[in-house]
C-alpha positions in Angstrom: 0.0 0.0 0.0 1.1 3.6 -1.0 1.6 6.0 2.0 0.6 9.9 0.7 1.5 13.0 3.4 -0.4 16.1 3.1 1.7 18.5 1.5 0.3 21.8 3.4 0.3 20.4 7.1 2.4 16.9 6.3 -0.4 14.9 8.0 -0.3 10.8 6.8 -3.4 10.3 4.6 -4.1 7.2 4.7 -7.1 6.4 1.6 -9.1 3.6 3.2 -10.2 6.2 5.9 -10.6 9.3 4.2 -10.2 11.0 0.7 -7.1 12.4 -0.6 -7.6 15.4 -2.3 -5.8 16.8 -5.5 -4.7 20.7 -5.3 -3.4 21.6 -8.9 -1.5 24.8 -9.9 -1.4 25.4 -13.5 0.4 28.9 -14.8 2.1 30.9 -17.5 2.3 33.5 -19.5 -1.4 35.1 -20.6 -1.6 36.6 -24.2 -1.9 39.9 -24.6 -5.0 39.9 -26.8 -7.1 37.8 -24.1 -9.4 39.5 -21.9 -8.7 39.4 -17.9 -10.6 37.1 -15.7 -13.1 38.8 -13.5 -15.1 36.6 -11.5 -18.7 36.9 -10.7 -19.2 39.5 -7.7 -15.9 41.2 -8.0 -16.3 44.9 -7.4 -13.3 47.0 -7.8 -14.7 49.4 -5.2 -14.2 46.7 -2.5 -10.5 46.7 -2.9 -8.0 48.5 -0.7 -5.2 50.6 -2.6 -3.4 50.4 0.8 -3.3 47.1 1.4 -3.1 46.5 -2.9 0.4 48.8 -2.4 1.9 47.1 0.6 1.2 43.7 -1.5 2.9 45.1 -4.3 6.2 46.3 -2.4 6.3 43.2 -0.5 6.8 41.4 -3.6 8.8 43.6 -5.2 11.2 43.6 -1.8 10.9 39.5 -1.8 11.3 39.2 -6.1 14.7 42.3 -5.8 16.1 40.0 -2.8 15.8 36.3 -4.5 16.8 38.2 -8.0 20.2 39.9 -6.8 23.4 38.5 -8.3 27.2 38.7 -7.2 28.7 38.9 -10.8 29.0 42.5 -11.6 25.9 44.0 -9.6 23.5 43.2 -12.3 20.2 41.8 -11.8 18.5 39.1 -13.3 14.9 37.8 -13.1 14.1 35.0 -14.6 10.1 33.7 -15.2 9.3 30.2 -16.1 7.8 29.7 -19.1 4.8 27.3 -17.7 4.5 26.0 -14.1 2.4 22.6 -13.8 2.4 21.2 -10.2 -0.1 18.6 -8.5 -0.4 18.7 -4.6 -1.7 15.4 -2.2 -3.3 17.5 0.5 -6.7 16.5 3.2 -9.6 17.5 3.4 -9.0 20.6 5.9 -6.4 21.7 3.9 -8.6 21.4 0.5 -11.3 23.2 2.2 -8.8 26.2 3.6 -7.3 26.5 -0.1 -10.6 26.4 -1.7 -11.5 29.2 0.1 -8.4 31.4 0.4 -6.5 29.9 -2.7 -3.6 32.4 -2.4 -3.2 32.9 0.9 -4.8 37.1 1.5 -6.4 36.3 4.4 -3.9 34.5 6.4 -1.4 37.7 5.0 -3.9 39.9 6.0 -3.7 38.9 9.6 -0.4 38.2 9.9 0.5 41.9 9.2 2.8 43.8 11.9 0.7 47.2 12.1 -3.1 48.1 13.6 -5.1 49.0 10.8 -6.2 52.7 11.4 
């Protein structure tokens, strides 16, 4: 018998006693003639350009730190072409990434300032 782990919280999952759930991430490159997603409900008047901004420098901190080189002070940033990855996870951890699929909410509170 095959032994699968959760790969969020590393939990054995064993299959005769509960269902092993899937989590795939498929991603690339969009063209620039398609149209963006927007999903159902989305209302651009719900989103904080605060919050939006501190997002953007975070990354922008986190991509300049993994990006910096030693050769001759240049930088360079390298995107993959196409990213196709399959994840074992449980059920808890299907239901927490079904909801929050990128993590904003757990980011949201794990942030080191009140919110005035």
């Amino acid at each position: 018998m095959r032994l699968y782990s959760c790969d969020v919280c590393g939990k054995t999952l064993d299959p005769a006693l509960e269902p092993r759930f899937a989590w795939k991430v498929d991603g690339g490159p969009v063209p620039a003639d398609e149209e963006p997603t927007v999903l159902e409900g989305d209302d651009e008047s719900d989103t904080d350009s605060v919050d939006e901004m501190d997002e953007l420098l975070g990354e922008r901190e986190t991509r300049h730190d993994e990006s910096e080189s030693d050769t001759d002070g240049e930088t360079l940033e390298m995107h993959p072409i196409g990213v196709h990855r399959s994840f074992d996870v449980c059920g808890g951890c299907y239901m927490k990434l079904a909801r929050d699929p990128l993590g904003r909410e757990a980011r949201k509170s794990a942030r080191p300032y009140s919110r005035n």
